[in-house]
C-alpha positions in Angstrom: 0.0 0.0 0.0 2.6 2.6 0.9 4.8 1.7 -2.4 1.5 2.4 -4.2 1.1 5.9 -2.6 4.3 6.6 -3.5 4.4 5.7 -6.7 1.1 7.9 -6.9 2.2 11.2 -5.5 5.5 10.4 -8.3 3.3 10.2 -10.6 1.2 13.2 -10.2 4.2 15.5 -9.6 5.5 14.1 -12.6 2.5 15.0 -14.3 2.2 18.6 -12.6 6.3 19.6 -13.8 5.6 18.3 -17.4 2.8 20.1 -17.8 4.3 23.4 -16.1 7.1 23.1 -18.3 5.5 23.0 -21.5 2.8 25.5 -20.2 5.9 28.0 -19.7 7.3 27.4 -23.0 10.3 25.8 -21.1 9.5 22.7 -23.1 12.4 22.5 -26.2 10.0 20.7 -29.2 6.3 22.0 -27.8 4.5 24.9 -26.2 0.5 24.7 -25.0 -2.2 27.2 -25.6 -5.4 27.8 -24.7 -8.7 28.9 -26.9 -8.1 32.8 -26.6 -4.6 33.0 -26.1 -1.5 34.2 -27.7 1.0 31.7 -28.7 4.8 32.0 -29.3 6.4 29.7 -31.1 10.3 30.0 -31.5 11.6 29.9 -35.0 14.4 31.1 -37.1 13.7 33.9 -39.3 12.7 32.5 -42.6 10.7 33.8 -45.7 8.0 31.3 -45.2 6.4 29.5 -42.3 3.9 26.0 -42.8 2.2 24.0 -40.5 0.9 20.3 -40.4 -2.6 20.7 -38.8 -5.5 18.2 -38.8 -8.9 18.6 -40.0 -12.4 17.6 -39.0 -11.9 14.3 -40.5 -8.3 13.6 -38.8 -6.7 14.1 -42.2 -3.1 15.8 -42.1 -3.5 18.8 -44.4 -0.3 21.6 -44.7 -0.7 25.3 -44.7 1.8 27.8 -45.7 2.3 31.4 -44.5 4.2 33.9 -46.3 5.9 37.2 -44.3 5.4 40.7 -45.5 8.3 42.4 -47.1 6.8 44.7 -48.7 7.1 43.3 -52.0 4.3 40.7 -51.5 1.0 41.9 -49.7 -1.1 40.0 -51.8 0.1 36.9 -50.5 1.2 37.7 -47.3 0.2 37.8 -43.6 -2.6 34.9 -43.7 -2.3 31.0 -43.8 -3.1 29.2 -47.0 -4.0 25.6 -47.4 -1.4 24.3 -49.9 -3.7 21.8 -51.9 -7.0 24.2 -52.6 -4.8 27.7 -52.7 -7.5 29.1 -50.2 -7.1 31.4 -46.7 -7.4 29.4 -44.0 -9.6 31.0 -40.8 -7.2 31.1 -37.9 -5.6 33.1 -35.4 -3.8 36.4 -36.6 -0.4 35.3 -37.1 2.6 37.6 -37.4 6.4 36.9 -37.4 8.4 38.9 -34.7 11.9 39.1 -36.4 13.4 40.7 -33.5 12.3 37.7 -31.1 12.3 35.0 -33.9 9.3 33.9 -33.0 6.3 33.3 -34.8 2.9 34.7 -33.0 -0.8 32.9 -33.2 -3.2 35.9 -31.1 -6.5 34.5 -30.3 -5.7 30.8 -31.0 -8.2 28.5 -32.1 -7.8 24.6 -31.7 -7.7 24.3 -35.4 -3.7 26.5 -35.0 -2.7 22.9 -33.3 0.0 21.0 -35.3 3.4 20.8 -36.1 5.0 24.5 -37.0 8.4 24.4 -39.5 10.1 27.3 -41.4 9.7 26.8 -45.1 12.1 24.4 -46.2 11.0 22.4 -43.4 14.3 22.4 -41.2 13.6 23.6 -38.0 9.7 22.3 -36.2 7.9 23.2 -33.2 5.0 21.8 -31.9 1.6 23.6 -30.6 -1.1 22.0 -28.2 -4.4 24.2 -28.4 -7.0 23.0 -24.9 
C-alpha cells in the first residue's frame, strides 16, 4: 500500500512539472495554448512559415504562410492551405523578427499542429486545450 502511494504522489508531480514546463514554453519541441490565447512559437527567421494541422476528419493537411516584405501583400500575412490555394480561418499570425518567433493571437484549436520554417528544417510543436 505505501509503495502504491508513492508511486502515486511520483506520478502526479510528474504530471504537474511536465505540464508546467510546457505551459511555460520551457518545453524545447512544444508549447500549450489555450482557446483565446496568444501563442509563441520560437523559429528562425525564414521567408516562409507552414504548419501540419489536422482537419475535421483527422486528415493531415499543410498550410503555408508567407511574411510581409513589402514586395508581396497579396500573398502575405494569412495561412493558405497548400492543396486548394485558399485562406485558412485562424488566429492572426505575425512573425516577430526581433524575437524570432512566430505569433498565433486568439488561437483557435484548429492552429494545433506541427510549425516548420519553409524548407522544413527547424519544427515546433503547438497543443491548443
Amino acid at each position: 500500500m505505501q509503495k502504491l502511494t508513492i508511486l502515486l504522489l511520483l506520478v502526479v508531480s510528474f504530471s504537474i512539472t511536465t505540464a508546467e514546463l510546457a505551459w511555460s514554453g520551457g518545453d524545447p519541441s512544444g508549447y500549450s495554448a489555450t482557446v483565446g490565447q496568444t501563442a509563441y512559437i520560437p523559429l528562425p527567421v525564414a521567408a516562409t512559415f507552414r504548419r501540419q494541422v489536422k482537419n475535421a476528419k483527422g486528415k493531415t493537411i499543410e498550410h503555408i504562410y508567407r511574411v510581409c516584405n513589402g514586395k508581396n501583400k497579396k500573398t502575405c500575412g494569412f495561412w493558405e492551405d497548400v492543396n486548394t490555394k485558399k485562406k485558412v480561418a485562424t488566429g492572426v499570425t505575425t512573425y516577430n523578427k526581433k524575437n524570432k518567433r512566430l505569433v498565433i493571437k486568439n488561437v483557435r484549436e484548429s492552429d494545433a499542429g506541427i510549425y516548420l520554417t519553409g524548407n522544413k528544417n527547424w519544427e515546433f510543436q503547438l497543443f491548443v486545450y
